[in-house]
C-alpha positions in Angstrom: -62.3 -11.4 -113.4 -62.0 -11.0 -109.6 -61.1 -14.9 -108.1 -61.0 -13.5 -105.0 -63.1 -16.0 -102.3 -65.5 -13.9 -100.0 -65.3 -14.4 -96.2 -67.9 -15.1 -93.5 -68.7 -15.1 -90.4 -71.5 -18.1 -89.5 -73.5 -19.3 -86.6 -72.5 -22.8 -86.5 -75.4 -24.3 -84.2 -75.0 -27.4 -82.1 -75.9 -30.7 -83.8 -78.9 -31.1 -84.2 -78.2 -27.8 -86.7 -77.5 -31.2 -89.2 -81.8 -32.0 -88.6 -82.5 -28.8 -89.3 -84.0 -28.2 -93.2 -84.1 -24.7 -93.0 -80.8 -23.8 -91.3 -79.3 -26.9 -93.2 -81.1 -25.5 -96.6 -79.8 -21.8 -96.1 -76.3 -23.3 -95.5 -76.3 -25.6 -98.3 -77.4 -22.0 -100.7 -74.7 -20.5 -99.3 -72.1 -23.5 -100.0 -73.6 -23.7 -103.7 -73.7 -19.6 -104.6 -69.6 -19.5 -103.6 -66.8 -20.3 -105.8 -65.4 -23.3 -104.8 -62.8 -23.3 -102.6 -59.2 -24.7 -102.6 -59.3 -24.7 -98.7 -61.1 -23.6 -95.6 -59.8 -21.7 -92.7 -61.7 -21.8 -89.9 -61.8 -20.1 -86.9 -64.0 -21.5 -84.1 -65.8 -20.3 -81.1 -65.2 -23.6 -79.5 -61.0 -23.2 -79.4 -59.0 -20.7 -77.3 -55.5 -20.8 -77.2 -52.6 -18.4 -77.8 -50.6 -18.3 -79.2 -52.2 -19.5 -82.1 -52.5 -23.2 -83.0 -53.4 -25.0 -86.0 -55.8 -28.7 -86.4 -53.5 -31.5 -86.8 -54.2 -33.3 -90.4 -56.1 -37.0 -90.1 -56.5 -36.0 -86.4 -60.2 -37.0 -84.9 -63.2 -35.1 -84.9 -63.6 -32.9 -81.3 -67.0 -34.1 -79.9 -67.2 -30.7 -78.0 -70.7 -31.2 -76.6 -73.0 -33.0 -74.1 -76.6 -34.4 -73.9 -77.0 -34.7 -77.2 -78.2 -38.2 -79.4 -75.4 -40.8 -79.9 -75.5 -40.8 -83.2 -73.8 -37.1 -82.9 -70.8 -38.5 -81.1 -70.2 -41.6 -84.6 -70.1 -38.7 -86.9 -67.1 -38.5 -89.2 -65.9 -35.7 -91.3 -62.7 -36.9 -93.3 -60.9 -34.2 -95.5 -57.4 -33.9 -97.3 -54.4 -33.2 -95.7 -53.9 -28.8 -95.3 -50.6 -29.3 -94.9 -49.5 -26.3 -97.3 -52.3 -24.4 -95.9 -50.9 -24.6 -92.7 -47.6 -23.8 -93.5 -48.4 -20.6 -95.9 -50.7 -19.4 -92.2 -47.4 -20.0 -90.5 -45.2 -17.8 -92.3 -47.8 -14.9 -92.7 -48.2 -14.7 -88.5 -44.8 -12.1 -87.2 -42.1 -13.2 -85.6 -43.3 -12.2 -82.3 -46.6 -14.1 -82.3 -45.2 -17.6 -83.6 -47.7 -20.4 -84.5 -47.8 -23.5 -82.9 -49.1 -27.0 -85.2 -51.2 -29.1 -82.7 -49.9 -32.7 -83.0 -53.3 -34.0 -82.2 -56.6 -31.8 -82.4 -58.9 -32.2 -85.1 -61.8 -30.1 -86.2 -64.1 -28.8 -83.1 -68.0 -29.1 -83.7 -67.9 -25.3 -84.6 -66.4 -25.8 -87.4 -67.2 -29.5 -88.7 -71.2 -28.7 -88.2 -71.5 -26.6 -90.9 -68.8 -27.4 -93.0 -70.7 -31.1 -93.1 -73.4 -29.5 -94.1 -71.8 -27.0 -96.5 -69.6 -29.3 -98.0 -70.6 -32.9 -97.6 -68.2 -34.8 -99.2 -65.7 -33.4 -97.7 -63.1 -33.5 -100.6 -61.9 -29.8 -99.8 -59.0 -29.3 -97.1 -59.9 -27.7 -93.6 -57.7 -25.9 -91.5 -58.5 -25.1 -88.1 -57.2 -22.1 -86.3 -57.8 -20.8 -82.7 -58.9 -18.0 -81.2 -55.9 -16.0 -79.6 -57.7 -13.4 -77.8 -60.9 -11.7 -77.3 -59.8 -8.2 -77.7 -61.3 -7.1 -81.4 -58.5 -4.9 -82.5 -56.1 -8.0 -82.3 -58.6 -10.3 -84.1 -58.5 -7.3 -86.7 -55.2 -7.7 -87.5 -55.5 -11.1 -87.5 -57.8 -10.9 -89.7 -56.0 -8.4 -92.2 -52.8 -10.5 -92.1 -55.0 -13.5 -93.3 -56.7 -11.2 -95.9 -54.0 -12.6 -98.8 -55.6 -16.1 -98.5 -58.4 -15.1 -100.5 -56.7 -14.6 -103.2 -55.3 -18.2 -102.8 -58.5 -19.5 -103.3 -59.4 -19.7 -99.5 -62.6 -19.5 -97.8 -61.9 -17.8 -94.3 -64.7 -18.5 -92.0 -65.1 -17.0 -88.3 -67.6 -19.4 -87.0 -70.1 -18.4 -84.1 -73.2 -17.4 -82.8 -74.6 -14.0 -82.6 -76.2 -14.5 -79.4 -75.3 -17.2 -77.3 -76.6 -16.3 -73.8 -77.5 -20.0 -73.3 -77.4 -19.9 -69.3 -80.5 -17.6 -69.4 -82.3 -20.0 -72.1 -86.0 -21.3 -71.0 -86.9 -23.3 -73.9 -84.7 -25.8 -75.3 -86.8 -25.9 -78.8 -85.3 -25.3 -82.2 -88.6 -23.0 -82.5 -88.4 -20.9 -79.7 -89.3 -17.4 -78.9 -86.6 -15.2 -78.7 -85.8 -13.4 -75.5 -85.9 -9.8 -75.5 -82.0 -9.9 -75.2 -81.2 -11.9 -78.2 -83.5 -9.9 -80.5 -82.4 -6.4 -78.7 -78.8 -7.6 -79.6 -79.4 -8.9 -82.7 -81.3 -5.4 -84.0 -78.6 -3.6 -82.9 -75.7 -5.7 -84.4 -77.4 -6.1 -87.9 -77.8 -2.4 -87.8 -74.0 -1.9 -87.2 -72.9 -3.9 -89.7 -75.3 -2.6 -92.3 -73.2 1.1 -91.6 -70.0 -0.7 -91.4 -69.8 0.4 -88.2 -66.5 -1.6 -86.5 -66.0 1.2 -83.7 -69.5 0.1 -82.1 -69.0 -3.6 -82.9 -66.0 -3.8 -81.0 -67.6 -1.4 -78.6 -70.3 -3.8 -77.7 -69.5 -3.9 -74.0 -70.2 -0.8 -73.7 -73.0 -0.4 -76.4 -75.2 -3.4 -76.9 -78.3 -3.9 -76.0 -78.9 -7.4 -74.3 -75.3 -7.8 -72.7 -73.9 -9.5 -70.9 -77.1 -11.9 -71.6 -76.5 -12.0 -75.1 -72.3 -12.7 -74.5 -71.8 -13.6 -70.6 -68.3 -15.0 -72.4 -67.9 -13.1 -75.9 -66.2 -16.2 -78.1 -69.3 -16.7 -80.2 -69.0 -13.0 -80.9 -66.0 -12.6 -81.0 -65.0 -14.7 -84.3 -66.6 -11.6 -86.0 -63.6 -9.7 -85.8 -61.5 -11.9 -87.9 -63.8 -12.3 -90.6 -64.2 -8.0 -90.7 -60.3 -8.2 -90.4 -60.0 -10.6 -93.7 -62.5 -8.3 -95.8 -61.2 -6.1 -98.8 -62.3 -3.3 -96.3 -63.7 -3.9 -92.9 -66.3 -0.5 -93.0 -67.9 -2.0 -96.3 -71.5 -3.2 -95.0 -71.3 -6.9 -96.2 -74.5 -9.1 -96.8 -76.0 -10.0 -93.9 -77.5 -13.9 -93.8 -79.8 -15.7 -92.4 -81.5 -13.6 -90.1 -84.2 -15.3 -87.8 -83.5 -17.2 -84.2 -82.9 -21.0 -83.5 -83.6 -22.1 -79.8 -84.2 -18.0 -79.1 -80.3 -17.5 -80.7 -79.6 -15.7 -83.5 -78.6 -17.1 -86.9 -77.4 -13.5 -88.4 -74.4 -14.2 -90.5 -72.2 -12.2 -92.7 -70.5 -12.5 -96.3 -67.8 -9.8 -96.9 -66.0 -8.9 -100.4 
């Protein structure tokens, strides 16, 4: 019997993601069909630091968002000390790219959002780790080094957005059209990852459809990279999730073996 956890790569929304039923539903499928895990590494859009630094245990939730309803901002999300977790990432990064443990940052809304709605009572621990760079063969390796974790029992999540070109957004409507951008992206992307093809995702510069309206900054896409880095074999097509738009952005995810 393979134990080995899976690992994704997620779009994790803004908070009113935790109204949505479908998005919520589809999230909650997801949570349910896995094996459960020991603990959660997350890597989020929403932190950028190098070198690379780990959520502080019992710190407070990062309320990483504006304009949004206040009861958003009283939302809690209390989980169990990753301590070991923490320390067992520390000793797997080399000795020239040392990890640093925050003293004081807690989960980001990236990464609390979905794991709310994923795993609601919050009784698994959750390590955050941020993103170190924006170049995709580093968050491949990144990845790779990670990859012994799911054998550990760990559920390594890159959490995202597929497209996130929200300066050129018109509607504001979980509902909305898609622009031309986001679905000319999106096509493309879901028909790179259904070859395997990594060359053209980390070529997307250059190659995708929709930029730089899709990514004018690339850390919703970039996530990507470590979750294809953790896989068993990063040219494997994985199964792709979720497909459809939410405010005109998509939802794709992936689950690699």
């Amino acid at each position: 019997m393979n134990d080995r956890m899976p690992a994704l790569y997620i779009g994790h929304g803004a908070p009113p993601l935790l109204d949505d039923p479908l998005w919520s539903s589809q999230l909650e499928g997801l949570a349910a069909d896995l094996p459960r895990p020991a603990a959660i590494l997350i890597v989020s859009a929403h932190w950028e630091s190098a070198p690379v630094m780990l959520s502080a245990d019992g710190a407070p939730l990062v309320y990483d968002f504006g304009g949004f309803p206040e009861k958003y901002y009283r939302m809690t999300y209390a989980t169990p000390a990753a301590t070991a977790l923490a320390q067992r990432v520390a000793a797997m990064m080399p000795a020239e790219e040392p990890v640093h443990q925050h003293a004081s940052r807690g989960l980001d809304h990236g990464a609390w959002v979905p794991l709310k709605i994923m795993y609601p009572d919050g009784d698994i621990p959750v390590l955050q780790m941020s993103l170190p760079t924006q170049d995709p063969g580093r968050l491949l390796k990144l990845g790779e080094r990670l990859r012994p974790l799911r054998d550990e029992g760990v559920l390594i999540i890159g959490s995202g957005f597929l497209t996130h070109g929200l300066p050129f957004l018109t509607e504001w409507r979980i509902d909305a059209a898609a622009p031309g951008w986001s679905k000319d992206f999106d096509t493309w992307a879901g028909e790179a990852l259904a070859r395997g093809d990594v060359e053209a995702l980390a070529s997307y510069k250059s190659q995708a459809p929709g930029m730089p309206y899709a990514h004018p900054t690339v850390e919703h896409y970039t996530p990507l990279f470590v979750t294809l880095g953790a896989s068993s074999d990063p040219e494997q097509p994985g199964e792709q999730l979720f497909e459809g738009f939410w405010m005109g952005l998509s939802k794709r995810s992936l689950k690699v073996a």
